[in-house]
C-alpha positions as CSV (number, residue, x, y, z in Angstrom):
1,X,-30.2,22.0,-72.9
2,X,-29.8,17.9,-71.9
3,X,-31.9,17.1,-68.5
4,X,-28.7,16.9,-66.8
5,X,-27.1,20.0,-68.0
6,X,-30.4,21.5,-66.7
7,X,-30.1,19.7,-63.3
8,X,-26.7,20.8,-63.3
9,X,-27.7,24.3,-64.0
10,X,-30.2,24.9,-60.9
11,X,-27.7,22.6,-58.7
12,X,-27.0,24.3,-55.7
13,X,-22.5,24.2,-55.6
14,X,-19.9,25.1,-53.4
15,X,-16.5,26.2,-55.4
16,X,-13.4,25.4,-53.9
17,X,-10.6,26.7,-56.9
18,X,-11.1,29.7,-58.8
19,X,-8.8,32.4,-59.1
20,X,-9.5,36.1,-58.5
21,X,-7.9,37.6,-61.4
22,X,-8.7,34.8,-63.7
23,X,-12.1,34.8,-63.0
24,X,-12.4,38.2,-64.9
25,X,-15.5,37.7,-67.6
26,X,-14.5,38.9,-71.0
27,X,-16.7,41.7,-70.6
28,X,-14.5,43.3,-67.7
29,X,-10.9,42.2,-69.1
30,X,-12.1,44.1,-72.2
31,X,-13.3,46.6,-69.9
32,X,-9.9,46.8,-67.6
33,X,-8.1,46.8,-71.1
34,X,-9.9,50.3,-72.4
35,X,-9.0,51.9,-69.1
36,X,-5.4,50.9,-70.0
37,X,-5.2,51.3,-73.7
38,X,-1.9,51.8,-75.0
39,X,-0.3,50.3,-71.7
40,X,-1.2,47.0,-72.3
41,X,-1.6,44.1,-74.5
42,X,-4.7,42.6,-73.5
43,X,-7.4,43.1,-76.4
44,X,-10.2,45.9,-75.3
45,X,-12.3,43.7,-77.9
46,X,-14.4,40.7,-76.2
47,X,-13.8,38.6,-79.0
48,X,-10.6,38.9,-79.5
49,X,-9.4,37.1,-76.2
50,X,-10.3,33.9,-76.9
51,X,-7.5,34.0,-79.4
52,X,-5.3,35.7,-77.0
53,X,-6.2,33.3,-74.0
54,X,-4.9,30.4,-76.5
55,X,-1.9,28.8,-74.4
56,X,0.7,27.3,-75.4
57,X,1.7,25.4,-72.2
58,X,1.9,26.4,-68.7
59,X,5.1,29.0,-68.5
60,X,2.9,31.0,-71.7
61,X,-0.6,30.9,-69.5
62,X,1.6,32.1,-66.4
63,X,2.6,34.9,-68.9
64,X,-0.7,35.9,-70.5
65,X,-2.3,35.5,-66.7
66,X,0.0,38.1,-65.5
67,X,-0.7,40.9,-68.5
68,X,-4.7,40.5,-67.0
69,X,-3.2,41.2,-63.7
70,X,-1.4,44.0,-64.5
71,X,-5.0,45.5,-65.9
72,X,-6.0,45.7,-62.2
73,X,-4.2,49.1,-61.2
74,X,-6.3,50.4,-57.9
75,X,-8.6,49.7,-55.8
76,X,-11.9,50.5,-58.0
77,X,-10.7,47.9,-60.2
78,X,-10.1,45.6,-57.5
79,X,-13.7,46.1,-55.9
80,X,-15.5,45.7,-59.3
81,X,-13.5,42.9,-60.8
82,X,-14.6,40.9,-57.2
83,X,-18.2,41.9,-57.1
84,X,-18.3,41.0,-61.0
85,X,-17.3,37.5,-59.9
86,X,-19.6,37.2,-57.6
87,X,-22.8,38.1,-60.0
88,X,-21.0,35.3,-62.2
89,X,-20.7,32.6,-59.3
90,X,-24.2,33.4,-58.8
91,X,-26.0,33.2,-62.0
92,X,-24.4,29.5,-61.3
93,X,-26.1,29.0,-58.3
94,X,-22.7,28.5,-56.3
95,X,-23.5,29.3,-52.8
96,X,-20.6,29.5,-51.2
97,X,-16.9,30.1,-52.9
98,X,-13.5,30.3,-52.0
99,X,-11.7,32.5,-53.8
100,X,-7.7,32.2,-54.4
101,X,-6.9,36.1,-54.2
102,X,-3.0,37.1,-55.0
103,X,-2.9,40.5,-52.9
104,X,0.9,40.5,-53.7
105,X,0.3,41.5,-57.2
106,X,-1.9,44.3,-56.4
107,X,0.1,46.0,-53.5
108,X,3.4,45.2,-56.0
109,X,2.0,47.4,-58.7
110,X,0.9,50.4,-56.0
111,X,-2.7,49.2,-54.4
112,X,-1.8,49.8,-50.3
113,X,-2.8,46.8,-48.6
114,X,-5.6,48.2,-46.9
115,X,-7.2,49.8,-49.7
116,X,-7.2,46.4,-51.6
117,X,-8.4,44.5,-48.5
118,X,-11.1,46.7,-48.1
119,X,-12.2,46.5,-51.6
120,X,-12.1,42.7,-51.7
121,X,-14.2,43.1,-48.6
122,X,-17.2,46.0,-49.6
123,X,-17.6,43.6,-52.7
124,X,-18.1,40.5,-50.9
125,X,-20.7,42.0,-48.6
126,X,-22.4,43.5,-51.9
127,X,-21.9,40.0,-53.5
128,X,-23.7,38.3,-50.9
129,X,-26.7,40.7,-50.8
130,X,-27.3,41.2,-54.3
131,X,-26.7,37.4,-55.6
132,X,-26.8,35.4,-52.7
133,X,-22.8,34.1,-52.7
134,X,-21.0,33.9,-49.8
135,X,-17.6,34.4,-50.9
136,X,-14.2,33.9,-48.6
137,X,-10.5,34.2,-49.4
138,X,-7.6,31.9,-49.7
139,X,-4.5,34.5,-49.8
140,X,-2.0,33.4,-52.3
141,X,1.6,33.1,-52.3
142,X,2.8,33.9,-56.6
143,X,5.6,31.2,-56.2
144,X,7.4,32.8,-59.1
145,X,7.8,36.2,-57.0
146,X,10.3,33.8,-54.5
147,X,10.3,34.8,-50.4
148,X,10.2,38.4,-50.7
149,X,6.4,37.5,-52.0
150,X,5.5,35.2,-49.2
151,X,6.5,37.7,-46.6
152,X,4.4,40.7,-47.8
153,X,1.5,37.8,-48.2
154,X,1.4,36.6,-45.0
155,X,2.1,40.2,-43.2
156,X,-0.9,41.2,-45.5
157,X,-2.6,38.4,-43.9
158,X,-2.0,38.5,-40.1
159,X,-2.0,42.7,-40.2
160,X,-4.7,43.3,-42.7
161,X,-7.2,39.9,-41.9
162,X,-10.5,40.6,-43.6
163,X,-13.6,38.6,-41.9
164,X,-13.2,36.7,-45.0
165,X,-10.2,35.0,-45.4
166,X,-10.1,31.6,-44.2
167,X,-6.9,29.9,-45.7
168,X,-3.5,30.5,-47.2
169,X,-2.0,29.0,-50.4
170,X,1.2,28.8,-52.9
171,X,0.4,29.1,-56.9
172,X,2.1,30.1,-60.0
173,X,4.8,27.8,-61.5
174,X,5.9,24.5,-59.8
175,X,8.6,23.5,-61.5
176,X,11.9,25.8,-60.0
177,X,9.8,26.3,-57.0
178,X,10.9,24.9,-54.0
179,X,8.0,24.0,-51.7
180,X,9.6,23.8,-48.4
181,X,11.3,27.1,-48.5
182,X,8.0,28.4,-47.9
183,X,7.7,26.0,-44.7
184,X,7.8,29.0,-42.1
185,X,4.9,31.5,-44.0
186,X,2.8,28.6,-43.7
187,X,3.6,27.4,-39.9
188,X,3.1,31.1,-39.2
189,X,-0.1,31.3,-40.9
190,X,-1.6,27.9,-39.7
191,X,-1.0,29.0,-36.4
192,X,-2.9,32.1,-36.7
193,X,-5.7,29.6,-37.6
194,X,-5.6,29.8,-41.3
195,X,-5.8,26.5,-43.2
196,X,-3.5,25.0,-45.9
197,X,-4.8,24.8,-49.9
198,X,-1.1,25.4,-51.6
199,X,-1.5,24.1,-55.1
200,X,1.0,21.0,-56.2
201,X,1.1,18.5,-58.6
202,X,-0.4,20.4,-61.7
203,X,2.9,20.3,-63.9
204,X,5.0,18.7,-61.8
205,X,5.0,15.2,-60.1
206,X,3.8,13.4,-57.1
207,X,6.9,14.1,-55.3
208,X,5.3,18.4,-55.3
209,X,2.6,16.5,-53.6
210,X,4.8,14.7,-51.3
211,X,5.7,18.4,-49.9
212,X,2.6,20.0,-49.9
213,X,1.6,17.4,-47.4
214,X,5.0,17.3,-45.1
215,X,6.4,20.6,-45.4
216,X,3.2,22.6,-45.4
217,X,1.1,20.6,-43.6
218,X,-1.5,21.1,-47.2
219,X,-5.2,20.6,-45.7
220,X,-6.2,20.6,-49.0
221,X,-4.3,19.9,-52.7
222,X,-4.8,22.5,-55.5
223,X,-4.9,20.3,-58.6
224,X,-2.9,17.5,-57.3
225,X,-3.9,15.1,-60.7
226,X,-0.1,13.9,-60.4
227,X,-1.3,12.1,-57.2
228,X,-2.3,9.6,-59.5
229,X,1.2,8.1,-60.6
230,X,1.9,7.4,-57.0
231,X,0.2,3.8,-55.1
232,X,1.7,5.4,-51.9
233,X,0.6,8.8,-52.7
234,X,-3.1,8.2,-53.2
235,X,-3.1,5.4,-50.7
236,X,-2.7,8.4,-48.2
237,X,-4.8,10.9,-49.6
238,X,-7.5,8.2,-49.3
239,X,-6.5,7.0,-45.8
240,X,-6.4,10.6,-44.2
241,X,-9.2,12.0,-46.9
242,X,-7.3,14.9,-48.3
243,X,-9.5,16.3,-50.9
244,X,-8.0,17.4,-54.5
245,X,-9.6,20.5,-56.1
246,X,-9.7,19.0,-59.6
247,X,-10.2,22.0,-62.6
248,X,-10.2,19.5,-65.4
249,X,-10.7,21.7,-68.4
250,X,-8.0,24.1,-66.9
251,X,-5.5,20.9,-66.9
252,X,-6.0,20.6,-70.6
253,X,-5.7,24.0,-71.9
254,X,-2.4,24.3,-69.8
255,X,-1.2,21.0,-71.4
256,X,-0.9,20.0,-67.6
257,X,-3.0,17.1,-69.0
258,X,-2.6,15.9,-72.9
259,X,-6.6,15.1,-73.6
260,X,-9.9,15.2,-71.4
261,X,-9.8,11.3,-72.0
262,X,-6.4,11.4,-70.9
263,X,-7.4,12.9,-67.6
264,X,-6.3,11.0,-64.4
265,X,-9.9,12.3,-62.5
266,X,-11.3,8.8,-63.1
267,X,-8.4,6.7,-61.4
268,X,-8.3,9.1,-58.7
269,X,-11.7,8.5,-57.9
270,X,-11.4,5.3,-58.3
271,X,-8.1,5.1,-55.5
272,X,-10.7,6.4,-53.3
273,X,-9.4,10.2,-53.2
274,X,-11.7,12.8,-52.1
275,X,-12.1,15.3,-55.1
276,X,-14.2,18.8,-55.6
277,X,-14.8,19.9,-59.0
278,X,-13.6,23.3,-59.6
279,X,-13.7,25.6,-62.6
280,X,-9.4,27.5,-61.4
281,X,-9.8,30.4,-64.3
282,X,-13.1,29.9,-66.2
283,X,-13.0,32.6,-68.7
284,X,-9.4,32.2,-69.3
285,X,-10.0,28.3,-70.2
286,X,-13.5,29.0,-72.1
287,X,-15.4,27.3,-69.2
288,X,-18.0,27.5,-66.4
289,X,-18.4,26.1,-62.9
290,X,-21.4,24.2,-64.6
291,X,-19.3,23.3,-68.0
292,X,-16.6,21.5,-65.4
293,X,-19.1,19.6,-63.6
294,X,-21.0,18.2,-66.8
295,X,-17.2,17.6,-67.8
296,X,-16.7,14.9,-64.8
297,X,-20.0,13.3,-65.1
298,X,-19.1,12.1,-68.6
299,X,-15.4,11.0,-67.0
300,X,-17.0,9.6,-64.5
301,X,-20.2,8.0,-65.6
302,X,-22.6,9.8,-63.4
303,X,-26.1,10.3,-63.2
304,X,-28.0,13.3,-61.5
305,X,-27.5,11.5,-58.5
306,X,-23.6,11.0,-59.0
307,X,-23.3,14.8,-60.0
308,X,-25.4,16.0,-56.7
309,X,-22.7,13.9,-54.7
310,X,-19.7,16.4,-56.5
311,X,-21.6,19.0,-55.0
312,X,-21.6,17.2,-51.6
313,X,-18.1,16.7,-51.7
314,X,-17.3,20.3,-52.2
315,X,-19.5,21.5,-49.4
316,X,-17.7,19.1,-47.3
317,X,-14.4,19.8,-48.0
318,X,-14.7,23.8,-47.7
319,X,-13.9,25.7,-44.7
320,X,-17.7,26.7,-44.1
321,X,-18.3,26.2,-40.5
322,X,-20.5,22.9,-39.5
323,X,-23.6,25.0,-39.7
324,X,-23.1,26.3,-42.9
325,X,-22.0,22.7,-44.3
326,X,-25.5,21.2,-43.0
327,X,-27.6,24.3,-44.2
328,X,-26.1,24.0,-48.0
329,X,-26.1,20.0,-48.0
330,X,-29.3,20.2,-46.6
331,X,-30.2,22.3,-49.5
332,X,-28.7,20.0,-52.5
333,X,-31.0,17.8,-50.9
334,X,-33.8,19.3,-51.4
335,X,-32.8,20.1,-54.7
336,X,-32.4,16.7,-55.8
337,X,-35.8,15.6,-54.2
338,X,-37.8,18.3,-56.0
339,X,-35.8,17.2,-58.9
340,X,-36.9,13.8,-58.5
341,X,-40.6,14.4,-57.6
């Protein structure tokens, strides 16, 4: 292991992108998949899913994401899939993690809403005793599932609200999806105090962006690398410091993004946009958490000391509360002065 890969490896991180479902280790798709044998056609063998979790471009990975999905039938699967994530997110040293959580798909295919919430909810409090994560939820709209979806998401929501949701988003597919029909879920859900992280500009351009920002009042970008074609556009991510939760590896192996050295990361930075490095759906891509940060110090040219200011910028841009921020930055820190001693 390089010194900075180990650096990297003991850095204390906050993760601001990474999906429920997709976070499923090989070892529990495979897992999930025996249960379901027959029904499905995710592999049961570990080492046959890197083959299958080969996309072709985006509309393909939406399609192979959704076969995983349908491995997660009730509520047992729901509670160990999230507490498996949270030994994984730990074994990173991530902290602190918000995790995008699609309860539409569950309570679609048969989980009740309160059977999934409470599962999502016993494995966060497990998570954060056993690996020392705190995990919280962004609920998210599957654009692809229309209005019907982002009703039964947000009643989910507002009825439902585990202690640990702290935001509401829009994924899936951009291109057919109209942001600013979704306009009134979001008012509705920002006024019951839950903040904006819909994702935009990942496969489409700036103009996705544009609406995230006006029509759904977007606190926070999920992706948002399209920002970078746009002068005005990053001009006023800079001005009001709207971060982008950048997933670099995930950009490539959805052909969002042609080549790592084609990635739009470094101009981004360089327009002065806040950005979080995130790892969206690590096992899905072949990546880690760490593997994404070691991936933007060599875009970005950074040193230890660049790489401990990612991690700063994530912990900044989460919804932890100003007491949590100062007790995890004060931790990197520390980190980085034993590091240095």
């Amino acid at each position: 292991m390089t010194e900075l890969a180990s650096f990297i490896a003991g850095l204390p991180k906050a993760e601001l992108h990474v999906h429920h479902v997709g976070s499923a280790s090989p070892r529990i798709v495979a897992e999930l998949a025996a249960r379901h044998e027959g029904r499905s056609p995710v592999p049961a063998d570990p080492a046959a899913l890197a083959d299958y979790f080969a996309f072709r471009d985006f509309p393909h990975f939406i399609e192979v994401y959704l076969t995983v999905v349908d491995l997660i039938r009730d509520a047992g699967d729901v509670r160990m899939l999230t507490y498996e994530i949270g030994r994984e997110l730990g074994r990173q040293q991530v902290r602190y993690a918000e995790l995008t959580v699609t309860p539409y798909s569950s309570t679609h295919r048969g989980i009740p809403a309160p059977a999934f919430v409470e599962a999502i909810e016993d494995a966060r409090v497990g998570a954060a005793a056993d690996f020392g994560v705190e995990l919280r939820w962004c609920f998210d709209i599957p654009g692809e599932a229309g209005l019907p979806a982002a009703e039964e998401t947000l009643r989910i929501a507002l009825d439902e609200r585990p202690d640990g949701l702290v935001s509401f988003g829009l994924g899936g597919p951009e291109a057919g999806v109209d942001r600013p029909a979704f306009k009134p879920y979001f008012d509705k859900a920002r006024a019951a105090g839950l903040h904006s992280v819909p994702h935009a500009g990942e496969t489409t351009g700036p103009e996705t962006v544009w609406a995230a920002l006006r029509d759904l009042g977007a606190e926070r970008i999920g992706h948002g690398i399209a920002s970078a074609r746009d002068p005005e556009l990053t001009a006023y991510l800079a001005e009001h410091q709207i971060p982008l939760e950048v997933c670099p590896t995930s950009n490539v192996r959805t052909r969002a993004v042609a080549s790592l050295a084609e990635h739009p990361l470094p101009a981004l930075v360089a327009a002065g946009v806040p950005v979080t490095i995130n790892s969206d759906d690590p096992p899905m891509f072949g990546t880690t958490l760490e593997e994404e940060y070691a991936v933007a110090a060599r875009l970005l040219n950074l040193d230890a000391a660049g790489v401990a200011d990612l991690a700063r910028a994530a912990v900044t841009a989460s919804f932890l509360p100003a007491a949590g921020k100062s007790g995890m930055l004060a931790e990197i820190d520390a980190y980085v002065a034993a590091q240095s001693a």
